[in-house]
N, C-alpha and C positions, 0 to 999 in steps of 0.2 A: 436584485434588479435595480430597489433603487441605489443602490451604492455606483452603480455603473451611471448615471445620467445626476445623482446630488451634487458632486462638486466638477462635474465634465460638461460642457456645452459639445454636444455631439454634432451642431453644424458647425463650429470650429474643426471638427478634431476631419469631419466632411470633405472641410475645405483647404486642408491643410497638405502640403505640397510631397508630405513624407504618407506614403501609400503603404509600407509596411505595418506604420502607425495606424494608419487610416483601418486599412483589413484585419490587424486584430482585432484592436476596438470592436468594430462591426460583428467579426466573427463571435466574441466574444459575446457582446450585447446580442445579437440575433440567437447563439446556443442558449443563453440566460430566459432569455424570453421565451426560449419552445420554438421559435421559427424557422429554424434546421439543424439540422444534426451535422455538427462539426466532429470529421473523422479525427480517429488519434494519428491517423497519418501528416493529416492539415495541420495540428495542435504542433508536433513535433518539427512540423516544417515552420513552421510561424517562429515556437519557440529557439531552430537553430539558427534561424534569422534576426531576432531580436537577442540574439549572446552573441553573433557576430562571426557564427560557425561557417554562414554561408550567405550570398547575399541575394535580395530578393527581386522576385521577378512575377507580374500580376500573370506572365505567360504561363510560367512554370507550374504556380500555383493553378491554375484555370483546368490547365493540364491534367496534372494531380488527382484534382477532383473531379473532371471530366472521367476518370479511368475509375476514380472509386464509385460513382455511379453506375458505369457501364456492368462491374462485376459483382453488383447486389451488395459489396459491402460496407457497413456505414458504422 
């Protein structure tokens, strides 16, 4: 946990204009901490976002995890 906030200002990374950056960070640092459980669906959509497989969408994602809630699995 602390390797994710030692050398990151997390209200930079907050306020910063790039939202894919912004949500894994987050997702990251929230699974680290125990503060939710980030599906392997989320993990793989993040990660084919950030390799440039697909591009990203806070809708898409909202979505995503909205349907993995709905059917218990996490």
């Amino acid at each position: 946990m602390a390797a994710l906030t030692a050398n990151v200002n997390p209200t930079e990374i907050y306020a910063s204009d790039d939202m894919l950056i912004t949500d894994s960070y987050f997702s990251l640092l929230h699974y680290a901490s125990g503060e939710e459980i980030v599906t392997d669906t989320e993990w793989k959509y993040l990660l084919d976002c950030l390799n440039g497989d697909r591009g990203y969408s806070l809708d898409e994602k909202l979505h995503m995890t909205d349907l993995n809630g709905l059917d218990g699995s996490v």
